[in-house]
Structures are given as C-alpha cells and as structure tokens.
C-alpha positions in Angstrom: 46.5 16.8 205.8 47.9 20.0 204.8 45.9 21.9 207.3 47.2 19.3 210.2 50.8 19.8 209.1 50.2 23.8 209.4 48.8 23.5 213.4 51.9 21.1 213.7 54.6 23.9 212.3 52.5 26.5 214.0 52.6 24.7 217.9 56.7 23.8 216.6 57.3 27.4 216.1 55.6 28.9 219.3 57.4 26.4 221.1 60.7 27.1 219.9 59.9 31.1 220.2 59.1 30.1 223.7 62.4 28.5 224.5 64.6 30.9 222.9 62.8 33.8 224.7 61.9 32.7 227.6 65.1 30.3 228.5 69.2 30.0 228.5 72.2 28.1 229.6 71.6 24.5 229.8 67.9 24.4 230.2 67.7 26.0 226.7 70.1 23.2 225.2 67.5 20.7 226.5 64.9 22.1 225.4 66.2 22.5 221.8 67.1 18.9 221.9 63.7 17.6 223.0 62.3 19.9 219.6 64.4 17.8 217.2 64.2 14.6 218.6 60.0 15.2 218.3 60.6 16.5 214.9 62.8 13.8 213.4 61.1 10.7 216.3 64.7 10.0 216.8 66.4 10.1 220.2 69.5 10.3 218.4 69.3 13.7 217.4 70.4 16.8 219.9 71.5 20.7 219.7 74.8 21.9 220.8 75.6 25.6 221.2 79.4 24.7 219.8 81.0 22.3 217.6 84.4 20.6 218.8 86.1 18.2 216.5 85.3 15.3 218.2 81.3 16.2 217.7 82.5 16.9 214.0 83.9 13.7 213.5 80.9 11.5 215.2 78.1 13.0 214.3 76.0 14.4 211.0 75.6 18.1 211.0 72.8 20.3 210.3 74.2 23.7 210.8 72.4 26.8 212.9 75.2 29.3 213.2 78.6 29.3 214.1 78.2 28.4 217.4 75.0 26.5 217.2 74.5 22.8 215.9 72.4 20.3 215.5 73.4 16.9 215.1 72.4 13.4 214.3 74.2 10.6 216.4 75.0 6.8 214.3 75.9 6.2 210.7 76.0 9.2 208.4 72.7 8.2 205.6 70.9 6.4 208.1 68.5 9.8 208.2 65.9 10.3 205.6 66.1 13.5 203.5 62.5 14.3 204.8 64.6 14.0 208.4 67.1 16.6 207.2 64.5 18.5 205.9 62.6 19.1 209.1 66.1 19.6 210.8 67.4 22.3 208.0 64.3 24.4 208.9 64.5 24.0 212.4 67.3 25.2 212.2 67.2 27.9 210.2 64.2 29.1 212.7 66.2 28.6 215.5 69.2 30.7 213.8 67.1 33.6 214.1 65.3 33.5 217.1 68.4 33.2 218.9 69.9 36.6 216.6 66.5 38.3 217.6 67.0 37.0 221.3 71.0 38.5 221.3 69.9 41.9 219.7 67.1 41.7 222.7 69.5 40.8 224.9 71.9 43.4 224.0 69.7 46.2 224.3 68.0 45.4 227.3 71.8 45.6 228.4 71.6 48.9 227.1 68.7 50.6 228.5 69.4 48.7 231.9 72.9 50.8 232.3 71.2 53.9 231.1 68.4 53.5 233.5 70.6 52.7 235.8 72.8 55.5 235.2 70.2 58.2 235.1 68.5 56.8 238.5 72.1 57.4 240.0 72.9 60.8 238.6 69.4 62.2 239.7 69.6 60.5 243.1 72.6 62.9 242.9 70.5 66.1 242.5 69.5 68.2 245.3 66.4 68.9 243.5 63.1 67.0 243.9 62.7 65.3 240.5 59.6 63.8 239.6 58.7 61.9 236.5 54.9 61.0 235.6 52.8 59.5 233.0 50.5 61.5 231.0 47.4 60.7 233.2 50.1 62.6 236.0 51.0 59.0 237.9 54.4 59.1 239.2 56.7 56.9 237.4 60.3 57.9 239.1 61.5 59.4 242.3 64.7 60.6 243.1 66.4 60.8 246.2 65.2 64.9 246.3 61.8 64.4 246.2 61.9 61.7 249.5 63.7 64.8 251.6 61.7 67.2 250.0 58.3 65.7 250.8 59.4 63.1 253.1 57.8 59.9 251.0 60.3 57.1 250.0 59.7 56.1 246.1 57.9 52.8 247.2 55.8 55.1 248.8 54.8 57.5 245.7 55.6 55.5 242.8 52.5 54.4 241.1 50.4 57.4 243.1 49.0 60.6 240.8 50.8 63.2 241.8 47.6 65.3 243.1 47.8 63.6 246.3 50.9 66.2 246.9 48.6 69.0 246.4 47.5 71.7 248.8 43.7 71.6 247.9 44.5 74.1 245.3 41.5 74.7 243.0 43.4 73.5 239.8 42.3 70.7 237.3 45.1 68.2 237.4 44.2 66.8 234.1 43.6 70.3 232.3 47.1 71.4 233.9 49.0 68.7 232.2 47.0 68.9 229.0 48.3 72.4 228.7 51.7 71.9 229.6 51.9 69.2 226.3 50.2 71.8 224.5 52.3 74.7 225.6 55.5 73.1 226.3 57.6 73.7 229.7 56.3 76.3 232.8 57.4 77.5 235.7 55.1 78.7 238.7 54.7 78.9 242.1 52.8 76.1 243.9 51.8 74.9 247.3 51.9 71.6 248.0 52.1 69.0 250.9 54.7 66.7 252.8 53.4 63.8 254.1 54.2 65.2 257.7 51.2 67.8 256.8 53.2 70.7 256.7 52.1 72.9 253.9 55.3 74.3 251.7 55.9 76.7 248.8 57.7 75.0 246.4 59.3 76.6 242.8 57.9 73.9 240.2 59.6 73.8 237.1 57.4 71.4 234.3 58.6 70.1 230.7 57.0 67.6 228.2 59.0 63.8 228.4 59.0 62.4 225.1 59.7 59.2 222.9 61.9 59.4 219.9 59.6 59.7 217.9 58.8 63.5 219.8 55.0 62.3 221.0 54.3 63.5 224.4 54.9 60.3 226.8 54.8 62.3 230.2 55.9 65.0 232.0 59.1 65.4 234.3 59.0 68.4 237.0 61.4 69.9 239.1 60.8 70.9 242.8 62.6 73.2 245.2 61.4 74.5 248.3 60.5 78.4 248.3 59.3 79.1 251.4 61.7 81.4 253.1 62.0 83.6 250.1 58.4 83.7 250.1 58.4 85.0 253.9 61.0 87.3 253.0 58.6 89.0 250.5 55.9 88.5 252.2 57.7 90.6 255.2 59.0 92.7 252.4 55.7 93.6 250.8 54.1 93.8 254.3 56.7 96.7 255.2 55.9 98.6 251.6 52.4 98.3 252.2 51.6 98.3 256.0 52.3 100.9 258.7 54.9 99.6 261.1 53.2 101.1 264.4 49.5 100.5 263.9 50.0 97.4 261.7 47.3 99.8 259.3 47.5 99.9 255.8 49.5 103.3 254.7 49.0 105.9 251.7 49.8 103.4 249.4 47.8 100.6 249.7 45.0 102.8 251.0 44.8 104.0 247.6 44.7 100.7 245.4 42.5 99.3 247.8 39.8 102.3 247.5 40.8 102.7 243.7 40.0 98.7 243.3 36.5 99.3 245.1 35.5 102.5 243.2 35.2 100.2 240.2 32.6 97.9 241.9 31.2 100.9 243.1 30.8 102.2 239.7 29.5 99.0 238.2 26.7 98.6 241.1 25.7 102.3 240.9 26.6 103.0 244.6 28.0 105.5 246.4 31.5 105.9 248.9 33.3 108.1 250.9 36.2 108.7 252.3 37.0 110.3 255.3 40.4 112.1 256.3 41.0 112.5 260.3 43.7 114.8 261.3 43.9 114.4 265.2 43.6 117.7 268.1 46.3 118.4 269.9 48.6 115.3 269.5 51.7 117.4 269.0 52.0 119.0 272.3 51.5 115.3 273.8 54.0 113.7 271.7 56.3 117.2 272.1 55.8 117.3 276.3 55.6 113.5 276.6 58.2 112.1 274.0 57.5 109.9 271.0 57.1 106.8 272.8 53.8 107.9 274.3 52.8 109.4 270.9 53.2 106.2 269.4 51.3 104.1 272.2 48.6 107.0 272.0 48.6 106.7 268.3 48.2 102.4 268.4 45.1 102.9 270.9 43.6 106.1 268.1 43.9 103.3 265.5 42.4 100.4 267.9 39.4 102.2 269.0 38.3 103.8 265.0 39.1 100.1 264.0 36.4 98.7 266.3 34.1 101.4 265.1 34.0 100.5 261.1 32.5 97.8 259.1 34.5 95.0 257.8 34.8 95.7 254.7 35.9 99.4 255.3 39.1 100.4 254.6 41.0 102.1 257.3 44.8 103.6 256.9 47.3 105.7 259.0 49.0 108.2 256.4 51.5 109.1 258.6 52.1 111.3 261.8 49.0 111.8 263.2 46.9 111.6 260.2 44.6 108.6 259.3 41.6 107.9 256.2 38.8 105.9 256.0 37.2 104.8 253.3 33.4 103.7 253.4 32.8 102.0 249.9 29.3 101.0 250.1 26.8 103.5 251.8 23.3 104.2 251.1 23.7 107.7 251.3 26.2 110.3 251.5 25.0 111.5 254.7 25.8 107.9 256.5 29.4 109.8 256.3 28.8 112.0 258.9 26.9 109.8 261.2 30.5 107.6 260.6 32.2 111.0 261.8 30.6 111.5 264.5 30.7 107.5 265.6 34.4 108.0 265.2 34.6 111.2 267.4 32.6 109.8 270.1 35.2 107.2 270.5 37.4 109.5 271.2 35.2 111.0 274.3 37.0 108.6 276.7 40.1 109.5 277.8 43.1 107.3 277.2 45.3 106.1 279.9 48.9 105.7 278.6 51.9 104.2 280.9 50.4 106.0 283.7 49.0 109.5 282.0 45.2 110.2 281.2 45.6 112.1 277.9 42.6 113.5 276.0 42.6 113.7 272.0 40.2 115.1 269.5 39.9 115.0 265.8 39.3 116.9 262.7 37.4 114.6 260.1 36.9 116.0 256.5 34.1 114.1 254.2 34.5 113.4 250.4 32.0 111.7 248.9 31.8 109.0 245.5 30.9 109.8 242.9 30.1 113.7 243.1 33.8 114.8 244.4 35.9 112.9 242.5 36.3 109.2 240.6 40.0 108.1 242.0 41.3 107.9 245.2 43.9 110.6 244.8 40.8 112.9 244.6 38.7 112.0 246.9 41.8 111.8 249.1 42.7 115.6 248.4 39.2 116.6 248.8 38.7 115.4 252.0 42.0 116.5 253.4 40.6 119.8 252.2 37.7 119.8 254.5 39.6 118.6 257.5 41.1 121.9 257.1 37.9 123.4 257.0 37.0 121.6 260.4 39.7 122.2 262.1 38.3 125.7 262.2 35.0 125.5 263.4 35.6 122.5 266.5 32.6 122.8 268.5 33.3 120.0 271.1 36.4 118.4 272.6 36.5 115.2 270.6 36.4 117.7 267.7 34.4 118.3 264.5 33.7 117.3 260.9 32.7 119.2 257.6 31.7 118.1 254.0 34.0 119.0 251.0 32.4 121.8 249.0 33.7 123.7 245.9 34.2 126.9 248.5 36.9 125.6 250.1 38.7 124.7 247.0 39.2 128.3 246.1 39.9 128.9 249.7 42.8 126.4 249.9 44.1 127.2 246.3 43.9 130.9 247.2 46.8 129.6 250.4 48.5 127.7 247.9 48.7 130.5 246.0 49.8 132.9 248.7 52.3 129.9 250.2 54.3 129.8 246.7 54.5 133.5 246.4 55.1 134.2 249.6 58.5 131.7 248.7 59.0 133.4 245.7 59.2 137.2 247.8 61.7 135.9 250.3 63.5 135.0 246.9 63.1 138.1 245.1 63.0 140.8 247.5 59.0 141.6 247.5 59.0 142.5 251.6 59.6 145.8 252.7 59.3 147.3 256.2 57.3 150.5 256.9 57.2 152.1 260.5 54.6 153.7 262.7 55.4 156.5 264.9 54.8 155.6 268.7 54.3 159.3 270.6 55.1 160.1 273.9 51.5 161.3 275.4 52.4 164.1 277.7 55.3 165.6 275.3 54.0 164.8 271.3 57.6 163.5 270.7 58.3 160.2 268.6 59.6 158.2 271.1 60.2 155.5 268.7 58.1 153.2 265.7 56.9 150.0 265.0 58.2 147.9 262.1 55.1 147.0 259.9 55.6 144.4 257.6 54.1 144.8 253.6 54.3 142.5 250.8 54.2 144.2 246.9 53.1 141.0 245.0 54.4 141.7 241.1 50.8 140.6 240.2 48.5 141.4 243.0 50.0 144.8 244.4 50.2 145.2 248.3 48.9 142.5 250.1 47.7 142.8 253.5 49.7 140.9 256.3 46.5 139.7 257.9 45.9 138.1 254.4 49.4 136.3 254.4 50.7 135.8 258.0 48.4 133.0 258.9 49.6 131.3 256.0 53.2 131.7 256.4 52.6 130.7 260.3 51.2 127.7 259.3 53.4 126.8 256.4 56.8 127.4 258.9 57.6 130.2 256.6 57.1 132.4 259.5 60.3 132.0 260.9 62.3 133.0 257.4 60.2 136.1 257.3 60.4 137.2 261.0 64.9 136.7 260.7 64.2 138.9 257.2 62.5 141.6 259.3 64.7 141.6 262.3 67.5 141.4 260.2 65.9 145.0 258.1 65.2 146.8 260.8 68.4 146.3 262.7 70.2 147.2 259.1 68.1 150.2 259.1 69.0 151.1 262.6 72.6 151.3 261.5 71.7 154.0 258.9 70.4 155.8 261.2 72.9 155.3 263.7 75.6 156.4 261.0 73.7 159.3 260.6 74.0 160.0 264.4 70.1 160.2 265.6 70.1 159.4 268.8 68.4 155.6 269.2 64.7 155.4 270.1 63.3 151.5 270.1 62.1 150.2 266.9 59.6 147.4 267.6 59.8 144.3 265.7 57.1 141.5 265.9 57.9 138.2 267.1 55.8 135.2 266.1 55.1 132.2 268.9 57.2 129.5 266.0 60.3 131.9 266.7 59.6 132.4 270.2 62.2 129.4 271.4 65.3 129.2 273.2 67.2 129.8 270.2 65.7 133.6 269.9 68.7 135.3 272.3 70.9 134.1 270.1 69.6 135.0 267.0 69.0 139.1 268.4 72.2 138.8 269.5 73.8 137.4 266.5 72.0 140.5 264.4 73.5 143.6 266.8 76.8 141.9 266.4 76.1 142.0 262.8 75.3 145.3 262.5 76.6 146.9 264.9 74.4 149.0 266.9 73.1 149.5 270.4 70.5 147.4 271.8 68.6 150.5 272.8 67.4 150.6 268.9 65.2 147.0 268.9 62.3 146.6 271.1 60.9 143.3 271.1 57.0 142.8 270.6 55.1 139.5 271.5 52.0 138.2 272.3 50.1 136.8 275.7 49.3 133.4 273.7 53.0 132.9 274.3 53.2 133.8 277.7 50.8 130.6 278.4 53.1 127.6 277.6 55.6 126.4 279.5 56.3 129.5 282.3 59.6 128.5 283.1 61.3 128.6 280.1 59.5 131.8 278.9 60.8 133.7 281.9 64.3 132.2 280.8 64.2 133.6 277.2 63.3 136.6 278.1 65.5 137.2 280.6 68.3 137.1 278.5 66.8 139.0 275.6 66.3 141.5 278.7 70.2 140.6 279.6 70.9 142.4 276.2 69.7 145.7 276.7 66.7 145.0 274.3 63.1 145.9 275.7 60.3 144.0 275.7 56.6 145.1 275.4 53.6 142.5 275.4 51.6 143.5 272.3 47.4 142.7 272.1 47.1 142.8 275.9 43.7 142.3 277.2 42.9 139.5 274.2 44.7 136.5 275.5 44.4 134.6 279.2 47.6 136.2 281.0 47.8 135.5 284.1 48.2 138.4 286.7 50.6 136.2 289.0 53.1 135.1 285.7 52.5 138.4 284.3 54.2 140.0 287.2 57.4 137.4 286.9 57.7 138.6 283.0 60.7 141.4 282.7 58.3 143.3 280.3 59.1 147.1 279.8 55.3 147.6 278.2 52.2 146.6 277.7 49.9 147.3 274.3 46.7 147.9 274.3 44.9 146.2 271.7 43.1 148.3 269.2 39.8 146.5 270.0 39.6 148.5 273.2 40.1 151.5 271.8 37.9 151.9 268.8 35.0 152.4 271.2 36.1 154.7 273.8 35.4 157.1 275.0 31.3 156.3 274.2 31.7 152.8 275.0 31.3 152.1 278.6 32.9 148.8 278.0 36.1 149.6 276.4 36.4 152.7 279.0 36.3 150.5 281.7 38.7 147.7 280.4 41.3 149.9 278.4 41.0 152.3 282.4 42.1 148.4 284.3 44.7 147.7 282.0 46.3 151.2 282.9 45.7 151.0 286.0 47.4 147.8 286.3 49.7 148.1 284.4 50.9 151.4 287.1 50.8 148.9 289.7 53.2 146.4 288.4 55.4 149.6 287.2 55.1 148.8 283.3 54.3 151.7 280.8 51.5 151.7 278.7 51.2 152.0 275.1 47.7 152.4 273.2 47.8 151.5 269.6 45.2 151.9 266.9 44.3 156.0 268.4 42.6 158.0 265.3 41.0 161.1 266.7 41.0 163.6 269.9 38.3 161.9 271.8 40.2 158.7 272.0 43.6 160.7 273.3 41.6 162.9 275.6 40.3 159.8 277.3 43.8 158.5 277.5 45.5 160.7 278.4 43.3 161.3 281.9 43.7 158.0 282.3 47.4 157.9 282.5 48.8 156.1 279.3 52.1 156.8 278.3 52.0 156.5 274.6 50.1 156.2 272.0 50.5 155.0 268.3 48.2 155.1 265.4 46.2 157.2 262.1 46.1 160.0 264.4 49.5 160.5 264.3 50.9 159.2 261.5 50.3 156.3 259.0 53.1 153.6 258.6 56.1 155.3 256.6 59.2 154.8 254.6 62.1 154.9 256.4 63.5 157.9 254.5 59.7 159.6 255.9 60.8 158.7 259.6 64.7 160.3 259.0 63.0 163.2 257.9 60.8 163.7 260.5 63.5 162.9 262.9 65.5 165.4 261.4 62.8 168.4 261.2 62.2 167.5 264.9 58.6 166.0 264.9 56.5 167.0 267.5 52.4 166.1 267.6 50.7 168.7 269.7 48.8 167.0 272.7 
C-alpha cells in the first residue's frame, strides 16, 4: 500500500514538474486544475494564478503563493481533511516549482540579452572572431570572420576549425592542448578562404573559461597580414638579393655557406669556394656606359648559373665580382675542374644590344676544411688567389690558382706597403732625388730626372719598383704623382731664385693621372710657384699612347700649349704605333735601359737601340739613352747619333743641394 501511494506521489510530482517547466499562460492553469481535481476526484476543485474577492468569497482556499490559488467550489466542510491534505501539498509543491521556474525564467532573460549583446558588439568588430570548443569546433562567428574568410556562420558553425587551415603540418589537437596549458599566443598562420585563396593571417589565441576558471574553449582573433608580409618579403629580398642578377649578395652568401659548413663538418666532407673577379669589364662598362655593363653582367651570371649544381651556392658581391661555393665535393681538385667549366662558358662571345663583347675571368680556389672553417675565411682566401691569377692568365677566358700560404705573405706584405705608403703621404717619408741627363756631344747637364725614394721609419729606403705597383693599384698613385710634381716644381723655384738658368726636370707621369684633367693640374702648379715652363719636362709611357688616340693627342697638345716638353720614356717596350707616334707633339724619346745593358756585344740590342735612333732622326725627335754605366756603351752611342745620355756613368741620383752644386761649379763629363 505504501509502496503504491509512493509510484502515485512520484508520477504526481513529475507531472506537475512537467507542467510548471514545460508550460504557461492558460494552458498551465489547465493543466494545474486537471492535477487537483485527480488528486482530490472532485471536479469542483481548480488553480487560479490570482485571487479576486469574488473567488474569496465563493470558494475554500488552499493557498500556493500570493498570486497562486487553489480552490474548492460548493459548501465550505463539504471536503475531507485527507482532501485538504493532498491539496496543502500540492500546493506547497507547486509553490516552488513555479519560484524555481521564475528564477529560470529570469536568468534565461539574462543570459539571452548578454548573448545577445555580445553577438552585436562583436558583429561590430572588424576583426575575425572565432570562438570554439575545446575539441577546436566553432561555436560563434562574428560578422569579421564571414568577410575575412568568406563563410556565413551557418556555414562554419558546428565545423572544427582545421578545415580553415593551409595544410600546415601542425597537430590541431596538440596546438590547443598547449594553448590551455600555456595560456594566450600570438603567431603567424596561413590559412584558407573558402574562395581557395591562401592568406596570412595574425592569429591572436586565449583560453575561454567558466566561472569557475576551467578551460571551456578557446576564442581567437584573426586579421589579415598579407600585404605586410609582401612588404617584408620585398624588404628582406632587397637586404639579401642582388637587384641586377636577382643573385644572392655578400650577405646571404655567407649564412648560406656558414649554414652548410656545419653539415659539411658533421658528414666529414669537404667544400670550396671560389671567388671570380672578371677580365676586362671596366673598359666595357667605361667605353660602353653602365647599361651594357649591367646587361653584360645579367648574361656573366646566367651562363655560371647554368654551369653549377643545384645545390651550389652562387652570389654577385658587387661590381664585377661574383663567389661560388661548392659544399659537397669529393675532392678538392673537383674545384678546378668547376673553374675551368666556368671559364669555358665564357669562350663564347656575348652579343649585347648590338655589340659582340668578349670577357674573361680570374677564379681563386679556397678549399674546406684545410683553408679555413667560416665563410669569412674561405672568402678572403680565395679572393687572395684571384689576385694570384690574375697574374699568370694563360688564355682569353682567363685563369684560376689554388690558395696557398705564399700568397698570404705576399698580399699582407701589399697591405703592409698600402698602409705605409698612407702613412708617408701623411708624414712626409717621400723625398725626390735627381739624375743628371748629359748632353752627348758637349758633357754638359742639360737637365735631370726626378727619382722618387721612400725612407720607411722601420724598413729604411724602399725601392719604387717595390711600392709603385702597389700604390697604382691602390689609386694612391695619383696623390703621390701631385706630391712629386708639386716638389720638383717647388724645387725649381729655388733654383730659379737662385738665378740658374732653367734646364728641364723630368717628372714621371703614371697612365691613372694621364686624363684630361692633367693640363690643368701642370698648369695649376707653375701658377703656384711661379716659374717657367722651360723647368718641367713631362715623362710617360707608350702603354698610354694605346688608348683612346684622339684624346691623347688632345692632352698633350695642351700640356705642349704650355711650354712644357714631353719625352716618351721606356720606348721600344710597348706597341707604339709608328703612324700615331708621328701625330704625338713628343720632344724625346727614352731608350729603355733594357737595350742598353747589352750593347755594344750584343748584336740584338745594337741593332734595336741603332732603329730607334734612327727613327727617332726621321720624325725629328731627340734621343735620350738612359741606364749608360761605362765607355763602351757611350762609344757605341755616340756613333750612332743619340743626343743624351743619363745614367751610373755619369752620376747616381742626388740631393738637390748635390745638383746646385754641381750647377754652380759648372759640371761638365768629358765625352
């Protein structure tokens, strides 16, 4: 009995959960009605949400709440108190389903408006926002993530949020786990629009929680990245990539060699790295202009590109320098037969906006691990063999060498001489001495030769042919040769204050200082000091008589407009040709000292020191034969009708306070 009447209460009060729950308004009433009347098995008996006075007055109450009744319809104690038992509970049960159902009720309100309120104000956020479930399932998304990716939220919500990715090789699962482990991140991603366009996107991630602070979620933040990304890209591409040849320069040369050194180490194996200075580029870019340098230099790059491995690393350092690297060779000699593969490429001639231009190369070899462990070294040993190459081309397309320890000393002996020979421009280390030059008939000095010397504060005197090559190719040249001009016009002023009557001094010109801006500059310096232009005689070579005929006659025409001489020193060593030679307004030629030193028991230098006074007769030019040192030599030249003569025989190069003194005692050589 007892267990029936439990079932009975249980079924009543899952029935009258049910209704409060589930129903409202009228239908709710009824339902509530139909519960009493089954309870009591009276028909008489109904529920009213409120009580008015005429309900009050009819009817016998049984109280819910103040604004819900039950009552019982006839004669008040026609109801048994078992009835109003029942009707008590019921409605004590009721009373607080329907103060459960309004708290319900009233949140539910409450989150609906926040909701509500949220989904507005991030619908209101340019951003893409994205809300998901810890297994990464999209749960929300707001206005900014339909025009950032193109899917309405009917269309995502629901979806795991991988099906945005860009087949990046990243654990979904794993990545979220460590976000609720780690809290928020930002990154970098790629992802996918559902038009198929791949974009970079700046992803901002951060845990969504309950209120009790356990991990519910995650919410991310999306913006698209892409044309910042193409602006570094470009960016990095310009730091790291030559602009003509599209070739990776210094920089990235050398983290790309350093990076494969280390694999190279780990494996045992050996690499090179080759740099490639190329022939005679500067007179085509100089002649041609810099537009055909560059097209030159694009097809250079082109042509030792298609010659390499893949995985080689080629770069353009700048000008018309470029390096190799070969990472992984079996042998160090597979670096020359790389050279030479590269040189033969360069066999063919190239044919640039109309011109066929020819190009060699000068390759130096460094080699892993023996020459160096960094890039920077292997870099600077190579470069030093190029130099080494340079020397000793053997063919047109050029030459290589191998780095050896050799040329180490040899280059930081030119370093050596390069920053001293800074350091004596500086601190006053040059001096000039001068040679006698002796008329042949009459044993007069007819004038001398301004010899350069260089007193190193360490090293002593240090020969020019030790220190002129180097200043040539250093461009110091040009401060030197202005330092000597300068000197010996300054000492032409002593002596012209001292009244000797002027004889030529000869001054060496180099072929850098050979320009149109020379005239000027000799010009310039007898302004400066004041004398005659009969004091400076001008000496320079036949190499410079080769290039560019036209403007050669031009400069020397107006160093000739001056009043200064000009003699052609070395003749008989370079290629002049007879029909410019005859054009020049040259007042001598020198003979070279290698002509001399044999005569008169060489047949050989008899005959060609005999043409190049005869000659020189015809075209009305004196002649001048340096480097004499005993009788023979004079006997021999003087029969064969040279005008002066210059050398040990007569004198050694002297201090200028020497030559005053011989002027003044009258020197005379007896011939």
């Amino acid at each position: 009995m007892n267990q029936t009447k439990t079932l009975t209460e249980f079924s009543l009060g899952a029935s009258l959960g049910e209704a409060v729950l589930c129903m409202q308004g009228h239908h709710l009433d009824q339902e509530l009605t139909r519960i009493a009347q089954s309870i009591v098995n009276s028909p008489g008996v109904r529920f009213v949400p409120q009580l008015t006075e005429t309900i009050s007055a009819e009817h016998e109450l049984c109280q819910v709440s103040a604004e819900a009744f039950y009552v019982l319809s006839g004669k008040k104690g026609e109801y048994s108190d078992s009835d109003l038992a029942k009707l008590a509970i019921l409605a004590q049960l009721t009373a607080k389903l329907l103060a459960a159902k309004a708290q319900l009720d009233q949140r539910f309100k409450a989150s609906a408006e926040t909701q509500l309120q949220q989904s507005q104000i991030l619908d209101q956020i340019h951003e893409s926002v994205i809300t998901m479930d810890l297994a990464g399932f999209i749960i929300s998304w707001n206005r900014g993530a339909e025009n950032l990716f193109g899917y309405s939220a009917s269309e995502a919500i629901g979806k795991n949020i991988l099906f945005l990715y860009d087949e990046e090789e990243v654990d979904g699962l794993r990545l979220f786990d460590s976000f609720l482990e780690d809290g928020g991140r930002e990154m970098e991603v790629r992802r996918r629009k559902k038009s198929g366009e791949v974009f970079w996107a700046s992803l901002s991630l951060s845990p969504l929680c309950d209120s009790n602070t356990q991990p519910i979620g995650m919410i991310g933040y999306l913006s698209d990245i892409t044309e910042r990304k193409r602006a570094e890209e470009q960016i990095n591409h310009l730091a790291y990539y030559d602009l003509l040849t599209d070739l990776p320069n210094r920089t990235l040369f050398k983290k790309l060699v350093d990076k494969a050194l280390l694999q190279s180490q780990r494996n045992n194996s050996i690499g090179s790295l080759l740099f490639i200075d190329l022939n005679r580029f500067k007179p085509i870019n100089d002649t041609l202009g810099h537009a055909i340098g560059d097209l030159l230099l694009k097809q250079v790059a082109e042509r030792f590109r298609l010659a390499l491995r893949e995985n080689d690393v080629i770069a353009r350092l700048g000008s018309d320098e470029f390096a190799i690297g070969l990472l992984d060779i079996p042998q160090d000699i597979h670096a020359g037969l790389v050279a030479q593969k590269l040189l033969t490429t360069l066999d063919q001639a190239f044919l640039v906006e109309g011109h066929e231009l020819r190009i060699g190369a000068s390759i130096g070899i460094s080699i892993y691990p023996q020459d160096g462990m960094e890039a920077d070294q292997l870099l600077q040993k190579s470069d030093i063999a190029m130099f080494k190459a340079k020397r000793n081309v053997e063919r047109a397309s050029g030459s290589y060498a191998f780095y050896d320890n050799e040329m180490n000393r040899t280059i930081a002996g030119r370093l050596y001489l390069e920053s001293g020979l800074r350091r004596a421009l500086q601190h006053a280390e040059f001096s000039l001495l001068y040679q006698p030059k002796v008329n042949i008939l009459t044993g007069q000095m007819i004038g001398v030769e301004a010899l350069l010397r260089w007193n190193h504060p360490k090293k002593g005197m240090i020969s020019p042919a030790e220190f002129i090559p180097v200043a040539e190719e250093t461009g110091l040249i040009l401060q030197i040769d202005a330092w000597v001009l300068e000197t010996a016009c300054e000492q032409a002023r002593q002596w012209q204050v001292m009244e000797i009557a002027p004889f030529r001094i000869a001054v060496n010109v180099s072929a850098k200082e050979f320009t149109s801006a020379l005239p000027s500059r000799v010009r310039e310096a007898l302004a400066q000091f004041q004398i005659s232009p009969a004091w400076i005689e001008l000496e320079i070579t036949e190499s410079m008589l080769m290039h560019s005929a036209e403007s050669v006659v031009t400069i020397m025409d107006e160093i000739a407009a001056l009043g200064v001489t000009l003699s052609l020193d070395d003749f008989g060593t370079g290629y002049s040709s007879l029909s410019y030679l005859k054009r020049f307004p040259i007042n001598t030629l020198k003979i070279d000292r290698s002509f001399i030193q044999g005569v008169p028991t060489d047949n050989d230098d008899c005959a060609i020191a005999g043409a190049i006074i005869s000659m020189a007769k015809k075209l009305r030019h004196k002649v001048i034969a340096e480097g004499v040192e005993n009788w023979e030599q004079l006997s021999f030249l003087k029969d064969a009708g040279c005008d002066e003569v210059q050398g040990y025989l007569f004198s050694r190069p002297v201090s200028p306070e020497q030559i005053t003194e011989m002027l003044t005692e009258g020197f005379h050589f007896s011939v």
